[in-house]
VMD Tcl script that draws the C-alpha trace (Angstrom):
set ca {
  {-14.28 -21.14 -2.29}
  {-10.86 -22.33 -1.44}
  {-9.63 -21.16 1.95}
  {-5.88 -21.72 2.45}
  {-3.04 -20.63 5.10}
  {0.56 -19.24 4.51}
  {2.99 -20.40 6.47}
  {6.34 -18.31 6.38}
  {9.08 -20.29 7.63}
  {11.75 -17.37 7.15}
  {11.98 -13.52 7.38}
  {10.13 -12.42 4.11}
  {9.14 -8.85 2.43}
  {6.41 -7.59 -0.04}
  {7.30 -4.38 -0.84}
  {4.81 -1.19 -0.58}
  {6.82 0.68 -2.68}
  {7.70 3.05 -0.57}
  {11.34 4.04 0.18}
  {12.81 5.21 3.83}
  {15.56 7.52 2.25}
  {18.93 6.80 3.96}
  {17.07 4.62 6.22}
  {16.05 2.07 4.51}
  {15.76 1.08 0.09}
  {11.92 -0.92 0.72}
  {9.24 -0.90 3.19}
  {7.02 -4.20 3.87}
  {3.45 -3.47 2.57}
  {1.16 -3.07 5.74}
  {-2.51 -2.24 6.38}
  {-4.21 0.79 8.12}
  {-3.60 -1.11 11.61}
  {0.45 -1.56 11.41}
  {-0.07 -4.54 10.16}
  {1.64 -7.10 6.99}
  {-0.43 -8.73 3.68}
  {0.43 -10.21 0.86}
  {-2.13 -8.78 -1.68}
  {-4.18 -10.96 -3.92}
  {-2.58 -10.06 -7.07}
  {0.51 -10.62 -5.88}
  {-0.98 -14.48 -5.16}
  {-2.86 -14.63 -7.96}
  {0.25 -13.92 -9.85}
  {2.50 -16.68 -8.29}
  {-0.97 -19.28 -8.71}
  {-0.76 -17.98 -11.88}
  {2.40 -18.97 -13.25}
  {2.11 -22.79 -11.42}
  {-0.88 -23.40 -12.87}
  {0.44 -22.14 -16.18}
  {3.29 -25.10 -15.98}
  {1.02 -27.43 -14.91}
  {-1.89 -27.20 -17.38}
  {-1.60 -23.80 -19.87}
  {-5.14 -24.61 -21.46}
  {-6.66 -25.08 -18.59}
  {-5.11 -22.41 -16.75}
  {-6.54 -19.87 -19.71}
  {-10.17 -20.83 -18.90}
  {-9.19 -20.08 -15.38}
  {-7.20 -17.00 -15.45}
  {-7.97 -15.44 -18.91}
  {-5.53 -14.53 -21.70}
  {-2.42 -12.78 -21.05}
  {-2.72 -8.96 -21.45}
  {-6.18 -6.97 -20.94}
  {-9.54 -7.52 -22.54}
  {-11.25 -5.62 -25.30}
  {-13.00 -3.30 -22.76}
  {-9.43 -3.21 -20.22}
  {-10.51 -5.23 -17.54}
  {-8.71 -8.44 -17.08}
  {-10.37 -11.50 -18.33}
  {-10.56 -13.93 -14.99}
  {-12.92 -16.13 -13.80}
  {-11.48 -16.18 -9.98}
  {-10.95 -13.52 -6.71}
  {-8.01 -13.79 -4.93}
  {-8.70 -12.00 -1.59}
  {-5.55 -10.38 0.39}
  {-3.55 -12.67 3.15}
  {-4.06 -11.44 6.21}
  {-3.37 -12.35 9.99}
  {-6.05 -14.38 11.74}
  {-8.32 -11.83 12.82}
  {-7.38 -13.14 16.82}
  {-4.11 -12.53 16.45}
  {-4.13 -9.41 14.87}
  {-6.66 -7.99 17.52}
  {-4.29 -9.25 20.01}
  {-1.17 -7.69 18.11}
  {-3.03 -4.37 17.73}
  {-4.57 -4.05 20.94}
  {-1.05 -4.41 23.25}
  {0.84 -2.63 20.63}
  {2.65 -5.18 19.46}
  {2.88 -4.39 15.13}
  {6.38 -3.02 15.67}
  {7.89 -6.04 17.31}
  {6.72 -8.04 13.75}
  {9.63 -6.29 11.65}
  {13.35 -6.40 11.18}
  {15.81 -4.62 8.86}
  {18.14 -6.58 7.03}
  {21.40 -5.09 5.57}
  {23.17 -7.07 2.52}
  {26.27 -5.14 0.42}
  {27.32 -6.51 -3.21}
  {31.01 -7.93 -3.45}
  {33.54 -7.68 -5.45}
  {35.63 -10.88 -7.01}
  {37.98 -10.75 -4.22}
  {35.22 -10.12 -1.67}
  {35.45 -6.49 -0.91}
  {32.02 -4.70 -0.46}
  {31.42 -2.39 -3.55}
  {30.78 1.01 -3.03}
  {27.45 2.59 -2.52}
  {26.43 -1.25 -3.10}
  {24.72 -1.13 0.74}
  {21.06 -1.83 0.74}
  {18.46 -2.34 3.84}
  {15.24 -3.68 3.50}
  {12.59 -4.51 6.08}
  {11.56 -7.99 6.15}
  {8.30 -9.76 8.33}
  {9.06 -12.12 10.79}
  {7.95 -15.63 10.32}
  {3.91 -16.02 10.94}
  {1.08 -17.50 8.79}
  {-1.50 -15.01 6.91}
  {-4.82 -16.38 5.47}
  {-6.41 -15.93 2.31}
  {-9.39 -17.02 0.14}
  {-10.03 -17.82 -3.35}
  {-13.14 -17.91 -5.27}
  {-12.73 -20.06 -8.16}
  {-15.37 -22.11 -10.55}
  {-15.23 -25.64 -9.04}
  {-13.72 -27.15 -12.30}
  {-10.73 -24.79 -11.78}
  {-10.40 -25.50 -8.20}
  {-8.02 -28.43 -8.41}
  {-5.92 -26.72 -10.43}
  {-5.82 -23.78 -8.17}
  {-5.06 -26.19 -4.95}
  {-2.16 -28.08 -7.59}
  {-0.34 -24.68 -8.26}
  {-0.65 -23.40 -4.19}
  {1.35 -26.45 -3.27}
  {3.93 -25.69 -5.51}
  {5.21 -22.42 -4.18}
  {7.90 -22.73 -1.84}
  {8.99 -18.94 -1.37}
  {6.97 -15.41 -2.32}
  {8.42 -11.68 -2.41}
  {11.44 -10.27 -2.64}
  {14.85 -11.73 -2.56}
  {12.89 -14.96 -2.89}
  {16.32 -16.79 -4.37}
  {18.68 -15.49 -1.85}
  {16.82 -16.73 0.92}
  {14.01 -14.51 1.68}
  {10.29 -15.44 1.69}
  {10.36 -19.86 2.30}
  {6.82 -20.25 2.78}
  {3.71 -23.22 2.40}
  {0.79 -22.87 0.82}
  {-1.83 -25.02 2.38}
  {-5.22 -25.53 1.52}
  {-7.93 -25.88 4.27}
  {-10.67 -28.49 3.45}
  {-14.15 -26.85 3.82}
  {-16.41 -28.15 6.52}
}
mol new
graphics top color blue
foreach p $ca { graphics top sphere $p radius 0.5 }
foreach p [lrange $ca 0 end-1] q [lrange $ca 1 end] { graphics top cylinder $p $q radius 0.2 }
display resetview
């Protein structure tokens, strides 16, 4: 079991999907309480493709082939639970109200080569402030090194990842 921490060092977003109209073009992706995760696949994805440049043999044996098994189920050998908030802090977020005060919107327009905004180029997203979500991974131990390898190696997660969004560290926590 590898236990590690997320630490977000800027705004970031993981989208639900969902759209707020005129409001807003992408929701964060939040749990029954009000409150933001980064789901496992969306980890197991970004472990996925570091441990793919790192060692694409070994990373096979770990994560299966590309594309579905015979029966459709994926063909993995390792559980990547959800990040979530330290169960603490979230108690203490959800118990004085607090889930609202962990969101922004942000507003970016596309320009134009002589830096006019574009029309109808306006989007707003809402992005997480910075915090640090926990996850765990159940992997064989022969796979676990490569695992740990590939969660120091991402540096941001989400969307708008390469315009600034998302800077984040992967640690892993040694087991006691």
């Amino acid at each position: 079991m590898i236990r590690y921490e997320i630490k977000f060092f800027d705004y970031w977003h993981v989208s639900s999907g969902l759209s707020g109209g005129a409001a807003l073009d992408s929701y964060v992706i939040k749990d029954e309480q009000n409150l933001p995760f980064v789901p496992g696949k969306t980890i197991k994805g970004l472990v996925r493709e570091m441990a793919n440049l790192q060692n694409p043999e070994l990373c096979e044996k770990c994560f299966g082939k590309e594309g579905l098994a015979d029966d459709n189920t994926a063909i993995s050998t390792c559980y990547f639970s959800n990040a979530i908030l330290d169960k603490t802090e979230a108690n203490e977020i959800t118990s004085q109200n607090l889930s609202s005060y962990l969101y922004e919107v942000r507003s970016s327009t596309k320009l134009d080569e002589n830096g006019i905004a574009e029309d109808n180029s306006l989007r707003s997203i809402e992005v997480t402030i910075p915090l640090s979500l926990h996850g765990e991974i159940e992997a064989k131990p022969e796979h676990e090194t490569l695992i740990k390898n590939a969660l120091k190696m991402i540096k941001r997660l989400g969307l708008n990842r390469n315009r600034g969004l998302g800077r984040c560290e992967f640690i892993a926590k040694e087991q006691k």
